[in-house]
C-alpha positions in Angstrom: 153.3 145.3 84.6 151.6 143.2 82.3 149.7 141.5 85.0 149.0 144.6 86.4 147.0 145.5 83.7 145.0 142.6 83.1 143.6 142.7 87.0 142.8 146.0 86.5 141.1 145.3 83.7 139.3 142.5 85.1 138.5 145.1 88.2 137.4 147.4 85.8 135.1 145.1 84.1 133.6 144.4 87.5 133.7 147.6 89.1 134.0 150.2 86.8 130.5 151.5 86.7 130.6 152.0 90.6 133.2 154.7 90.0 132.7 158.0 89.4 133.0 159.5 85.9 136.2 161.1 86.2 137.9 158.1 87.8 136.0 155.8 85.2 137.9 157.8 82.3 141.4 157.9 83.9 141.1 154.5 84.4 139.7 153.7 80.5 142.1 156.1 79.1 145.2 154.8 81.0 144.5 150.9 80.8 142.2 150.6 77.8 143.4 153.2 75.8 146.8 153.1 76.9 147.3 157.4 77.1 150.2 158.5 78.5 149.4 160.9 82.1 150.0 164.0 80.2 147.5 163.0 77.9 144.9 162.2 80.1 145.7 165.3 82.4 144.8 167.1 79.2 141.5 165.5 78.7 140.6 165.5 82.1 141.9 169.2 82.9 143.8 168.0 85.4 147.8 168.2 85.9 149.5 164.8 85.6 150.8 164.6 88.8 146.7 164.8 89.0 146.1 161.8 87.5 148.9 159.9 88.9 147.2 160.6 92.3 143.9 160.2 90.8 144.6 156.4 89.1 146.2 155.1 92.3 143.5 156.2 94.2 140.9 154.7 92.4 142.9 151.4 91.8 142.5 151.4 95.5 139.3 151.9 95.3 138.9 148.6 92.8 140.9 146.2 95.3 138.6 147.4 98.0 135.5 146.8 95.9 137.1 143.4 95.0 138.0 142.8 98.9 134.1 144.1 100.0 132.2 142.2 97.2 134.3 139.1 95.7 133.4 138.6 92.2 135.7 138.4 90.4 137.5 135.6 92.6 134.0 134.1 92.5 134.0 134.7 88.5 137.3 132.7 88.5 136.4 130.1 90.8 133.6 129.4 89.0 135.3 129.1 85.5 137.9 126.5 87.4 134.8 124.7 88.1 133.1 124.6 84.9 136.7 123.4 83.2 136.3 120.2 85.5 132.5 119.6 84.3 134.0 120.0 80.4 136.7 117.8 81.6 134.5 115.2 83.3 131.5 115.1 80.8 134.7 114.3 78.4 135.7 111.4 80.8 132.0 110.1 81.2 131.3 110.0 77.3 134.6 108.0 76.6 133.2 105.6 79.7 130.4 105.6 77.9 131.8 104.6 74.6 134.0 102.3 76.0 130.8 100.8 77.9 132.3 101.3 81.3 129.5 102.4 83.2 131.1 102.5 86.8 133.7 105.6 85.5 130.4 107.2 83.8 128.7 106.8 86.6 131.7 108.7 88.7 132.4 111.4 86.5 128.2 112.0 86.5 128.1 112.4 90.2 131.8 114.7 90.1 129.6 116.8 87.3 126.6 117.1 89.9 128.8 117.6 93.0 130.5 120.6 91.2 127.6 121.8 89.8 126.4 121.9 93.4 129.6 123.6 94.7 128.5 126.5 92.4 125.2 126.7 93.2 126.4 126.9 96.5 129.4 129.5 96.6 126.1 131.8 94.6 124.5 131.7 97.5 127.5 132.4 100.0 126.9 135.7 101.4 130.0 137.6 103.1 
């Protein structure tokens, strides 16, 4: 459930404001503000076998945004890739220090080849 939450979250963060206002609050009440259905259906004016139907439709709703558009998969490719230019500028400053210019060199052009790969999946258009 716990992973659950956190990719609806993350769809949410993405997505949300493309939602309508009612299924924007069931889904901020339910996820973010962790309210239990009744409470919700309360707020809402809705029955909570209303918002039940209501949440699953509109986490539906999120996938298929996610499916149609891609960002946040892009959003976490591109974090994986800016780990490896942390990781490599770490490598090429110990070459560095170490004065071994070849590895330096190598991490430098992995930096510039991933920086490329970004630039690239940016431009990607589905």
């Amino acid at each position: 459930m716990f992973e659950k939450i956190v990719e609806i979250g993350l769809l949410f963060d993405f997505y949300g404001k493309l939602l309508n206002d009612k299924q924007y609050s069931a889904i901020e009440f339910y996820y973010i503000h962790d309210l239990s259905l009744s409470e919700i259906g309360e707020l809402l004016g809705i029955s909570r076998q209303g918002v039940h139907d209501l949440l699953k439709r509109t986490e539906k709703k999120l996938f298929i945004f996610e499916e149609k558009l891609g960002l946040v998969k892009k959003f976490s490719e591109n974090k994986e890739k800016i780990k490896e230019i942390l990781d490599s500028t770490d490598r090429a400053i110990k070459s560095l220090d170490e004065n071994n210019f070849v590895l330096a060199k190598e991490q430098i052009m992995k930096i510039n080849d991933i920086a490329i790969d970004i630039l690239e999946i940016g431009q990607e258009v589905k």
